[in-house]
Backbone as ProteinMPNN parsed JSONL, in Angstrom:
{"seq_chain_A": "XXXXXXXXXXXXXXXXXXXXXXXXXXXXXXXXXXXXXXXXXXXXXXXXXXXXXXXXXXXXXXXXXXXXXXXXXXXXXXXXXXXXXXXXXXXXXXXXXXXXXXXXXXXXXXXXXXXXXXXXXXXXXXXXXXX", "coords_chain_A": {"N_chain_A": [[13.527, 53.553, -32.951], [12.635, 55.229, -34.88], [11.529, 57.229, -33.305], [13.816, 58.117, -32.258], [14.642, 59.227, -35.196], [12.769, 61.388, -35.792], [13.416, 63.3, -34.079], [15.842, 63.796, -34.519], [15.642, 64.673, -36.974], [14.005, 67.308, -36.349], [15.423, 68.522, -34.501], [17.653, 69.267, -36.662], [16.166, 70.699, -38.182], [16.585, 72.689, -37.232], [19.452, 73.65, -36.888], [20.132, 73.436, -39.642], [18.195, 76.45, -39.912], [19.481, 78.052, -38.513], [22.037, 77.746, -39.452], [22.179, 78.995, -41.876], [21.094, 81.351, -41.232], [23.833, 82.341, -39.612], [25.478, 81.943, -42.126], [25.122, 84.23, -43.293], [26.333, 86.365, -41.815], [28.743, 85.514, -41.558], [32.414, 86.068, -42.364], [33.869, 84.64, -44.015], [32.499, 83.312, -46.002], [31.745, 85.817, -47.31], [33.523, 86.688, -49.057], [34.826, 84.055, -51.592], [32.765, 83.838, -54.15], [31.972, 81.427, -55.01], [32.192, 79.805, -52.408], [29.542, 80.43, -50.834], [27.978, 79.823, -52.995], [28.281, 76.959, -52.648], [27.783, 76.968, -50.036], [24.772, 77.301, -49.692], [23.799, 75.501, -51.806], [24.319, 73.172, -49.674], [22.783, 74.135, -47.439], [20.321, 73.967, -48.971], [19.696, 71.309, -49.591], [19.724, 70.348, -47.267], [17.673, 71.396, -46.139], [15.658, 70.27, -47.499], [15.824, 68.093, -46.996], [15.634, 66.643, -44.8], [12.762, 67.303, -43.358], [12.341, 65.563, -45.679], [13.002, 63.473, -43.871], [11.688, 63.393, -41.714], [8.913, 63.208, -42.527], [9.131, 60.513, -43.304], [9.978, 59.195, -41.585], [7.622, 59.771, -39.697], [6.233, 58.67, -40.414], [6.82, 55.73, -40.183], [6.798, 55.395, -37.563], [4.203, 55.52, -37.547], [2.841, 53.604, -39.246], [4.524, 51.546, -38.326], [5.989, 50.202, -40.579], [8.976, 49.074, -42.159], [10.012, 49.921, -44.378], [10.064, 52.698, -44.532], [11.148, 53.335, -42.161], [13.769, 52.778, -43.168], [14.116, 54.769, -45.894], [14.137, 57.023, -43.566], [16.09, 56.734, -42.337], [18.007, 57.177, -44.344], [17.937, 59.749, -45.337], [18.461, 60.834, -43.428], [21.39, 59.992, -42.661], [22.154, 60.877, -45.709], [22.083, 63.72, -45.407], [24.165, 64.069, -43.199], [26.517, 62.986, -44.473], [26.477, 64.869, -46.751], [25.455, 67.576, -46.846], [26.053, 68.143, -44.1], [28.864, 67.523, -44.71], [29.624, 69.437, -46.892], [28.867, 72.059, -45.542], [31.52, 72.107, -43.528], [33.33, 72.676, -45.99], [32.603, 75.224, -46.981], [33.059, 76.373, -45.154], [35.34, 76.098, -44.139], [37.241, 75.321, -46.009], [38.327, 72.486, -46.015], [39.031, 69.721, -48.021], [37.689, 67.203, -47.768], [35.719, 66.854, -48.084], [35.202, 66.242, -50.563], [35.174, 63.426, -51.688], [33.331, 62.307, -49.653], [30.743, 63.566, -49.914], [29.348, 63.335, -52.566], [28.607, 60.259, -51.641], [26.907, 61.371, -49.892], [24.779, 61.695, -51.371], [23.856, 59.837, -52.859], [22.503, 58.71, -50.837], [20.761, 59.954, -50.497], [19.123, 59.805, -53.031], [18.952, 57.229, -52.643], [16.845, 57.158, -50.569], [14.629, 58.264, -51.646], [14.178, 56.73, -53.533], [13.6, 54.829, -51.482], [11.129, 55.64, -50.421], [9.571, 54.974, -52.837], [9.378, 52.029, -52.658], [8.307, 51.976, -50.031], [5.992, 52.753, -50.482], [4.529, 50.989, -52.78], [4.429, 49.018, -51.351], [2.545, 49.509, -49.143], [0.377, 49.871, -50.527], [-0.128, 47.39, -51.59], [-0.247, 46.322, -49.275], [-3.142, 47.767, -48.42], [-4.373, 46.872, -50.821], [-4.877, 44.018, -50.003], [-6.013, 43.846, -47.813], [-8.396, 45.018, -48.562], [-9.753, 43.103, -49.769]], "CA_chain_A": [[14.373, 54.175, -33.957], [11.354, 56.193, -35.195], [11.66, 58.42, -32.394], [15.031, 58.621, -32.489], [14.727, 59.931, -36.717], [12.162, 62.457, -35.982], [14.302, 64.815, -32.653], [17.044, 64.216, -35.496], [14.752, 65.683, -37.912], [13.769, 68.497, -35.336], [17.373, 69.407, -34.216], [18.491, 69.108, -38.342], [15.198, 71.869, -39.269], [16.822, 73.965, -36.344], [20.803, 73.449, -37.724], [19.886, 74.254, -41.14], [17.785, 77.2, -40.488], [20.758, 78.547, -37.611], [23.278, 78.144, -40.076], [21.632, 80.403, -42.729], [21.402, 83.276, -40.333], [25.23, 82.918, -39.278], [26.116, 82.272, -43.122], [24.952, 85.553, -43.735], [27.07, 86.98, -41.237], [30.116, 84.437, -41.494], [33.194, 86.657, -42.947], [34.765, 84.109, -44.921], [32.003, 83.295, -47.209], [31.081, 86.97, -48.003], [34.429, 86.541, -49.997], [35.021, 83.905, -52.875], [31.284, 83.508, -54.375], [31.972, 79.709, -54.929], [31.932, 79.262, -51.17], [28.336, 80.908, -50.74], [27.188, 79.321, -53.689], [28.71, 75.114, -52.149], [27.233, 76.724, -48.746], [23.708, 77.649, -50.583], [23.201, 73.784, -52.085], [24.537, 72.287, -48.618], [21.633, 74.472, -46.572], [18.829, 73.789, -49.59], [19.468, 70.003, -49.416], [19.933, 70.015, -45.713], [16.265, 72.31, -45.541], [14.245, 69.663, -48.396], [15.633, 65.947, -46.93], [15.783, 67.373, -43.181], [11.514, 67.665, -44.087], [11.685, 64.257, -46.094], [13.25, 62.706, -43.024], [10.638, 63.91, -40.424], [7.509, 62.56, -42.738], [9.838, 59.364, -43.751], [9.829, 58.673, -39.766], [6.627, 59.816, -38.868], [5.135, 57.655, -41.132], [7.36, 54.813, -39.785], [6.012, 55.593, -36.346], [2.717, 55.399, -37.429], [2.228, 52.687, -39.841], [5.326, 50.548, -38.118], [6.721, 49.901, -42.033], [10.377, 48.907, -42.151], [10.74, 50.416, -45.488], [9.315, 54.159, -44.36], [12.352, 53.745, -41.671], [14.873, 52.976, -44.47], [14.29, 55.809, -46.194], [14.233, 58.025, -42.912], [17.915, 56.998, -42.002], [18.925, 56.921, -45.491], [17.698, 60.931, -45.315], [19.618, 61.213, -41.979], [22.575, 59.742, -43.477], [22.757, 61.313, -46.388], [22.028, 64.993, -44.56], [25.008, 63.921, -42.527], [27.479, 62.978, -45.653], [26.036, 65.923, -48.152], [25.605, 68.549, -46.07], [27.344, 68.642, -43.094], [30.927, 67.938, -45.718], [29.445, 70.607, -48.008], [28.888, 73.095, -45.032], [32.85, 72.289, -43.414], [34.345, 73.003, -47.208], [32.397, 75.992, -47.122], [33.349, 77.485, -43.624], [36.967, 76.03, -43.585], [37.776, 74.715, -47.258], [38.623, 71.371, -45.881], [38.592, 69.04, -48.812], [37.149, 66.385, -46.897], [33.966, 66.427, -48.813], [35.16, 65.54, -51.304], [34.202, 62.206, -51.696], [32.081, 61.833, -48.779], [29.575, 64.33, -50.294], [28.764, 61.991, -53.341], [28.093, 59.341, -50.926], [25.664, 61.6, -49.55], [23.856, 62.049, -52.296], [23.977, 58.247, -53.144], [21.902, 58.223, -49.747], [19.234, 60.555, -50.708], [18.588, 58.917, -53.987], [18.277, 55.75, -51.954], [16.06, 57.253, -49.612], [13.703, 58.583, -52.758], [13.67, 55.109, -53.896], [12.83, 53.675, -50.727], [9.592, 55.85, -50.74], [8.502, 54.408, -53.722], [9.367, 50.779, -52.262], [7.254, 51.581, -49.194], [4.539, 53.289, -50.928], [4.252, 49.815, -53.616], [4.286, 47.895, -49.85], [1.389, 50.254, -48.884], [-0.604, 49.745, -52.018], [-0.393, 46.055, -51.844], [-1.19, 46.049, -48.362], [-4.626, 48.206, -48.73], [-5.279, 45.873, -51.301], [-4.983, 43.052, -49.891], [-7.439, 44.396, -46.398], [-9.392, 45.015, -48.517], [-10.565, 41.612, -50.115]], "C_chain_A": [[13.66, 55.365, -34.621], [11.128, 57.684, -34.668], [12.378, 59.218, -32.514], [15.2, 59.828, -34.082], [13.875, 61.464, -36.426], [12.633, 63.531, -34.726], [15.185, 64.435, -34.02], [16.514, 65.278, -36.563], [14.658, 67.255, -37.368], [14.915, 69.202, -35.63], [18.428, 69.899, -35.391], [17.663, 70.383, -38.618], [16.163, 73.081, -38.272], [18.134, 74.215, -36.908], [20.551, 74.524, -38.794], [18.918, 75.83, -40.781], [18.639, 78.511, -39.114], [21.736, 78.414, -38.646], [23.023, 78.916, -41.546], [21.588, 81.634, -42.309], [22.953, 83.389, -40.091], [26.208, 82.613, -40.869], [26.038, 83.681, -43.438], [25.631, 86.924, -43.204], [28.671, 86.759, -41.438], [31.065, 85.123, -42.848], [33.735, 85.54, -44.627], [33.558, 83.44, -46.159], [31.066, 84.551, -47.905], [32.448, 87.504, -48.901], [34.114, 85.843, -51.347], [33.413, 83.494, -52.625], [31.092, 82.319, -54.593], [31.679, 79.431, -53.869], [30.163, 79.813, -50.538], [27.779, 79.795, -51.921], [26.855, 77.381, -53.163], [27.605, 75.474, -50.985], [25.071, 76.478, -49.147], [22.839, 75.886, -50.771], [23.63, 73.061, -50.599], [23.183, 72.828, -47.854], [20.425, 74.355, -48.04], [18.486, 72.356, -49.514], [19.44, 69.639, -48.079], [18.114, 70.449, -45.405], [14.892, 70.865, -46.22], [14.815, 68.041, -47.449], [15.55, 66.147, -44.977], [13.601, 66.795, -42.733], [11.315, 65.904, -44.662], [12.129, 63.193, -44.861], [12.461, 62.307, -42.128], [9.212, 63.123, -41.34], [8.421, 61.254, -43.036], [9.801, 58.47, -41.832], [9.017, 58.648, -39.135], [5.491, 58.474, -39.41], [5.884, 55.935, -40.551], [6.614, 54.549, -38.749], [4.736, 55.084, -36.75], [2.102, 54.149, -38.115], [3.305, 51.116, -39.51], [5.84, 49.739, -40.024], [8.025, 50.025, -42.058], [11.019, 50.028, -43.095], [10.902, 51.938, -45.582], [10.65, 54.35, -43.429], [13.595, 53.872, -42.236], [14.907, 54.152, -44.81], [14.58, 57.486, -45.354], [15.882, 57.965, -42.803], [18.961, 57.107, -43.391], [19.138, 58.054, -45.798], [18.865, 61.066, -44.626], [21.221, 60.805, -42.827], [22.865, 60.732, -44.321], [22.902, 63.504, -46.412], [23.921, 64.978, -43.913], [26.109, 63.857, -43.661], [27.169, 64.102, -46.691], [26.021, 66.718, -47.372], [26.24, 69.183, -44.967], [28.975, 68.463, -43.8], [30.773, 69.23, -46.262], [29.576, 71.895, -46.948], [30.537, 73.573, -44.121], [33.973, 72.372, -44.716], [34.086, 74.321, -46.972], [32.863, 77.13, -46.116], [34.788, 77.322, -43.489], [37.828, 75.747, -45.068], [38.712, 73.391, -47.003], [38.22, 70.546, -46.549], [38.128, 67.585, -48.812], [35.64, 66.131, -47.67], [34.06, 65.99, -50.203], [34.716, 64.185, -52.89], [33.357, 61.459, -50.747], [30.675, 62.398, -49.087], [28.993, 63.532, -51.46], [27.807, 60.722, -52.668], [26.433, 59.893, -50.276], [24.536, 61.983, -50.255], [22.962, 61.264, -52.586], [22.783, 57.989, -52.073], [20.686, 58.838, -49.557], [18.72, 60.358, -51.807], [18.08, 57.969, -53.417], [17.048, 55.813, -51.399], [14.528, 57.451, -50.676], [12.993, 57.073, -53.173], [12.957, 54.038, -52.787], [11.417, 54.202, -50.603], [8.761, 55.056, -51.731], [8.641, 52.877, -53.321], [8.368, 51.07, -51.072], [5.694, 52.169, -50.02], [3.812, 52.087, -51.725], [3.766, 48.847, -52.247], [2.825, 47.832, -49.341], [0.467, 49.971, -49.691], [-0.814, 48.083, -51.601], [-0.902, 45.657, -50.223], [-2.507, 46.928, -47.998], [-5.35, 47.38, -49.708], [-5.586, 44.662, -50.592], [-5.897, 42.89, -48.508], [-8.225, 44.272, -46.951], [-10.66, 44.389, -49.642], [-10.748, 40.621, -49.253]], "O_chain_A": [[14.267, 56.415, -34.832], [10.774, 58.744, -35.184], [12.252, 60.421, -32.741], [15.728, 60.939, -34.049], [14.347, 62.529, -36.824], [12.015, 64.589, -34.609], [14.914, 65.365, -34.779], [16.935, 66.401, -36.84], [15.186, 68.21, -37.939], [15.292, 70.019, -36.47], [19.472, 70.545, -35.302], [18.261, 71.249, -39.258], [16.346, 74.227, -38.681], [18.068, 75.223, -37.612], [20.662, 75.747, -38.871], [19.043, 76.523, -41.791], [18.247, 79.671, -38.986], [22.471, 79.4, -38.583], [23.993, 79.367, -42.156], [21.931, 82.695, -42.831], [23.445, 84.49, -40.341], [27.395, 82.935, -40.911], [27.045, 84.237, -43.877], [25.616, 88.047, -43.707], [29.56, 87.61, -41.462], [30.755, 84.919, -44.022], [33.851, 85.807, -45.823], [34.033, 83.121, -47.249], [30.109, 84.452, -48.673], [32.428, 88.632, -49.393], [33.442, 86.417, -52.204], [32.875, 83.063, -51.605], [29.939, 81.937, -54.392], [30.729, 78.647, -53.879], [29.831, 79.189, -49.53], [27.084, 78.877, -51.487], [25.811, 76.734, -53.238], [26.669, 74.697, -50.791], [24.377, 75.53, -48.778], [21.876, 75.347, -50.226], [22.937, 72.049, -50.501], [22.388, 71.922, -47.607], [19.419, 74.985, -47.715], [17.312, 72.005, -49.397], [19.088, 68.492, -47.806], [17.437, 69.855, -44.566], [13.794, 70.572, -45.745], [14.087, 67.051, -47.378], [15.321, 65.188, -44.24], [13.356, 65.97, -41.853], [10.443, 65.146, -44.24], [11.602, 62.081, -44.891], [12.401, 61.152, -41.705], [8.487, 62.426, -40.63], [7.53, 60.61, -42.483], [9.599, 57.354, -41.355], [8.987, 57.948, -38.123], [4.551, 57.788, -39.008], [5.103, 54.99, -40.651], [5.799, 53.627, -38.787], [4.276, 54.12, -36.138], [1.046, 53.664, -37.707], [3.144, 50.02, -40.047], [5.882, 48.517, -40.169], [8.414, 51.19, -41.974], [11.993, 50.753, -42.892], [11.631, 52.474, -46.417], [11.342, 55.333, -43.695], [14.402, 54.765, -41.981], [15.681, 54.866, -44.172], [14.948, 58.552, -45.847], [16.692, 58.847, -43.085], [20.19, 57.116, -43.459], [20.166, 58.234, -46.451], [19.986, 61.337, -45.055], [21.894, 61.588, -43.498], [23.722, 61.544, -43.975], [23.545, 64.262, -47.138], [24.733, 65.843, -44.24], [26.696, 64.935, -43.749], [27.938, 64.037, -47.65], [27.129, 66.61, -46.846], [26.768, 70.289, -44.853], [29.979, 69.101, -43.484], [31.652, 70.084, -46.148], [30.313, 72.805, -47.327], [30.879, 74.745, -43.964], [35.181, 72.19, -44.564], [35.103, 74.963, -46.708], [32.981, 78.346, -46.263], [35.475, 78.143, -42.88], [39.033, 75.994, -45.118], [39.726, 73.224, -47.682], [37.093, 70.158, -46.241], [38.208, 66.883, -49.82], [34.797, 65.236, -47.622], [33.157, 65.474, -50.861], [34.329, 64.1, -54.055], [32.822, 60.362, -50.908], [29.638, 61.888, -48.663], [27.931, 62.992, -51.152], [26.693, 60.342, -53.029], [25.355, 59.305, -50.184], [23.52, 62.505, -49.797], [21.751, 61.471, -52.655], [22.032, 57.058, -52.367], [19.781, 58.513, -48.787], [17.556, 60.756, -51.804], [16.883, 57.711, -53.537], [16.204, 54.927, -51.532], [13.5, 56.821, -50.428], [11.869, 56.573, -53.134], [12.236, 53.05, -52.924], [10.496, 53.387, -50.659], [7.63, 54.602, -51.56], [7.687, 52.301, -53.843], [7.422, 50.283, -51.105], [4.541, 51.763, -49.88], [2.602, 51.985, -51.521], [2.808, 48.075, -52.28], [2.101, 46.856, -49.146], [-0.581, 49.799, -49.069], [-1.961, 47.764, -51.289], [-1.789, 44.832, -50.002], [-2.932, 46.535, -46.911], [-6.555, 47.137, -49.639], [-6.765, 44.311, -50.653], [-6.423, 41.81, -48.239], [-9.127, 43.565, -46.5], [-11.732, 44.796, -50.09], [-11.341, 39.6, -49.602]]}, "name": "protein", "num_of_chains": 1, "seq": "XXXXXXXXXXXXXXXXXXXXXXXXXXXXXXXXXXXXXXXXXXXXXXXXXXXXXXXXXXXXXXXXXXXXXXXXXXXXXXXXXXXXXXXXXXXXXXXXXXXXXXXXXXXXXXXXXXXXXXXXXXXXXXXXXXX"}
């Protein structure tokens, strides 16, 4: 699954930094400035959890920690519900995001939180090696 999170990661840094070059071209949001601004937060949260996904997985990979994979798919997820809704409002104004974009938010909070659940995991198992 590990594997799987970090080519998602990959193929997500490439997405996000391909759909910044063709926003900048893309007619229909060099119109209303709301739709640049929705597209704007969909590619800055897509660029920072894209990034927390890839160390959230690598570290899975490496230290086999359940909780380090949680937080990778909880990234992926919420990349997928927050950003990809936010970037089809922005290109088509399909109100479809609605309320799936919340959700994805919901899923990168989670993912935040599960860092600090594996990192407490981590802590208690270095202590406990090393008595």
């Amino acid at each position: 699954m590990a594997k799987f999170l970090i080519i998602f990661a990959a193929l997500n840094g490439a997405l996000a930094t391909g759909l910044a070059a063709v926003a900048s071209h893309y007619p229909s949001l060099q119109g209303p400035l709301y739709l640049l601004d929705i597209f704007s937060k969909a590619n800055s949260q897509h660029f920072v959890h894209t990034l927390a996904c890839l160390v959230t997985a690598l570290t899975a990979y490496f230290t086999q920690q359940r909780s380090w994979l949680v937080a990778s798919c909880l990234f992926a997820l919420g990349i997928t519900l927050f950003s990809y809704t936010l970037y089809l409002f922005a290109f088509t104004g399909a109100k479809i995001a609605g309320f799936l974009t919340p959700l994805g938010g919901v899923c990168f909070i989670l993912g935040w939180l599960s860092i600090g659940i594996a990192a407490w995991r981590l802590n208690k198992l270095t202590q406990f090696s090393e008595k």
